[in-house]
Backbone as numpy.savetxt, mean C-alpha at the origin, in Angstrom:
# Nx Ny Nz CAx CAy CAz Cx Cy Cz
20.59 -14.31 -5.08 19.16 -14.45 -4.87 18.67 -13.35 -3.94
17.71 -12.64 -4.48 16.96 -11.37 -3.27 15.87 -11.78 -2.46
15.89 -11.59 -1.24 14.66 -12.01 -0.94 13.63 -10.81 -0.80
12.56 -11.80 -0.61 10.74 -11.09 -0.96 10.64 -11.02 0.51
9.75 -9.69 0.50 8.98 -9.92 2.35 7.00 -9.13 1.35
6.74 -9.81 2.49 5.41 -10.24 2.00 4.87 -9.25 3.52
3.79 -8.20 2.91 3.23 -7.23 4.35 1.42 -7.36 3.70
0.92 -7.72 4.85 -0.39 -8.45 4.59 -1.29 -7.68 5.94
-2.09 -6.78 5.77 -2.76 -5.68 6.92 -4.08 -5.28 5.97
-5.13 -5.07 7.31 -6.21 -4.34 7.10 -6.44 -3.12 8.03
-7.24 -2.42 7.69 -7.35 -1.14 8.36 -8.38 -0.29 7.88
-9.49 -0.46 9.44 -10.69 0.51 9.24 -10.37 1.98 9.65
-10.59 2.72 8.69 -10.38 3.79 8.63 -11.26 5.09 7.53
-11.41 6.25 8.01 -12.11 6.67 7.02 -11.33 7.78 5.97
-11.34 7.34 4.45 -10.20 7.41 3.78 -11.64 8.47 2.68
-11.13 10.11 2.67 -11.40 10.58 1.54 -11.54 10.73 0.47
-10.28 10.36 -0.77 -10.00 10.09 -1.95 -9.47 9.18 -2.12
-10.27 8.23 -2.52 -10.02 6.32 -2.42 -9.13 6.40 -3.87
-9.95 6.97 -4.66 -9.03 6.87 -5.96 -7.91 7.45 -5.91
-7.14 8.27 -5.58 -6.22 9.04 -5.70 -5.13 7.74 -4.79
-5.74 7.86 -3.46 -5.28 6.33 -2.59 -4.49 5.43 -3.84
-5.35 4.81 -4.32 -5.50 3.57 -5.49 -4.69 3.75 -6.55
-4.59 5.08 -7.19 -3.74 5.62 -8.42 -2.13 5.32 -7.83
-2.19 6.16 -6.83 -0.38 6.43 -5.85 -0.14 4.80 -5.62
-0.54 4.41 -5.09 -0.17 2.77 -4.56 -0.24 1.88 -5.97
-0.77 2.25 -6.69 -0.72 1.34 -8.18 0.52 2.17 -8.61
1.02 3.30 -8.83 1.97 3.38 -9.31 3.43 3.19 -8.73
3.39 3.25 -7.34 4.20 2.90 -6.58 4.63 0.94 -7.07
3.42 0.60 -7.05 3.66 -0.77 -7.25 4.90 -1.25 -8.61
3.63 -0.42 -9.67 4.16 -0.80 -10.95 5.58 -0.50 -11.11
6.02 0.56 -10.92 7.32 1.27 -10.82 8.72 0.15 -9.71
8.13 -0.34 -8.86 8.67 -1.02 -7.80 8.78 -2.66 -8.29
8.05 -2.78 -8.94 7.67 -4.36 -9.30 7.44 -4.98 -8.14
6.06 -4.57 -7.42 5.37 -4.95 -6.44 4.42 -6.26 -6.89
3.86 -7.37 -6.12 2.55 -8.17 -6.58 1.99 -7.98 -5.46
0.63 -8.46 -5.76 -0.46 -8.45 -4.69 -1.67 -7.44 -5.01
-2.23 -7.59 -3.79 -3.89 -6.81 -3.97 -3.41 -5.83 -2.85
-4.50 -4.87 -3.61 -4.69 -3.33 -3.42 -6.25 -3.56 -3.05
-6.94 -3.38 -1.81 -8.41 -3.28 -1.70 -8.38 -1.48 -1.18
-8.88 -0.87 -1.26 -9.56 0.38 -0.84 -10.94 0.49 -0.91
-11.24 1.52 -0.05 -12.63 1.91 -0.06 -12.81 3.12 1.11
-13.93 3.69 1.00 -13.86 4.71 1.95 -13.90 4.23 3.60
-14.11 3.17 3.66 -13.90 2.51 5.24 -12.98 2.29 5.82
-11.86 2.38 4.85 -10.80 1.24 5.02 -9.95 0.52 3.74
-9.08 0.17 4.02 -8.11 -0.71 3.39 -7.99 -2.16 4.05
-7.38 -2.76 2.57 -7.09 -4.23 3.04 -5.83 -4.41 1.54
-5.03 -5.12 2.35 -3.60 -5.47 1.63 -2.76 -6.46 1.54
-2.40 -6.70 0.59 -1.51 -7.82 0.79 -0.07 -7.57 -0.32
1.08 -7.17 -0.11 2.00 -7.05 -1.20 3.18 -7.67 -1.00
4.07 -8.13 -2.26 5.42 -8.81 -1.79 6.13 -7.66 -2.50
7.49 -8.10 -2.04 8.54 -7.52 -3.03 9.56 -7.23 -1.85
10.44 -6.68 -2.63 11.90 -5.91 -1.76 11.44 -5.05 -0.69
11.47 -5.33 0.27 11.58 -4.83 1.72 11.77 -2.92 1.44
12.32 -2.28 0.93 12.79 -0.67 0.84 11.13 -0.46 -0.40
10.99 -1.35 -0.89 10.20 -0.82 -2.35 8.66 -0.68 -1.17
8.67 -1.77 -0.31 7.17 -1.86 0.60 7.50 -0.68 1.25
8.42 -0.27 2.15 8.47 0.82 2.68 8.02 1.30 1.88
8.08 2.40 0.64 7.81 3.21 0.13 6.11 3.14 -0.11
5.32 2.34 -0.22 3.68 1.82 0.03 3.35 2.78 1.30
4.14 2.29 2.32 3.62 2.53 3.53 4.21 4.14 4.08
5.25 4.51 3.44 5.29 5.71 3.69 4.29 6.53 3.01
4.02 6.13 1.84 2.65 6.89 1.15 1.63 7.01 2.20
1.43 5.74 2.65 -0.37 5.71 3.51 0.05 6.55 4.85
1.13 6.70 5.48 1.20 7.26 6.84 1.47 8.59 6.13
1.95 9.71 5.25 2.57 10.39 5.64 1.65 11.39 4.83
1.01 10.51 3.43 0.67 11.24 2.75 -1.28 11.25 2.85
-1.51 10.12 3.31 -2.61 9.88 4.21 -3.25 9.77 5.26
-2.27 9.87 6.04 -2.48 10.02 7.90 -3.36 8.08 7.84
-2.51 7.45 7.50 -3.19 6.22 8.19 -1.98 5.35 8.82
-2.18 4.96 9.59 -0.97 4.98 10.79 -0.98 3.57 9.92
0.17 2.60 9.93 0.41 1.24 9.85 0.84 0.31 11.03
């Protein structure tokens, strides 16, 4: 049995290319077999995802490294 970890954060922030944001994290997901919501917008994010602990890392290394949004 694997377990799920579940990372659930919001964050005002001002985010340039929401779509591009939205594309990377949807494919990250799909590829990962991630669930949950994806909110973006240029203010900010709001999140909620489960899955394998290394697959979420990879979410959040996107938003810090490739977006400068700190987690």
């Amino acid at each position: 049995m694997s377990s799920v970890t579940i990372v659930t954060f919001y964050k005002v922030v001002s985010i340039e290319n929401v779509h591009k944001l939205k594309r990377e994290v949807e494919r990250i997901a799909f590829k990962e077999n991630l669930s949950g919501t994806f909110f973006a917008t240029p203010q900010g994010i709001n999140t909620t995802l489960a899955g394998k602990r290394n697959s979420l890392e990879k979410v959040l290394i996107l938003l810090e490294e490739t977006f400068k949004i700190k987690t």
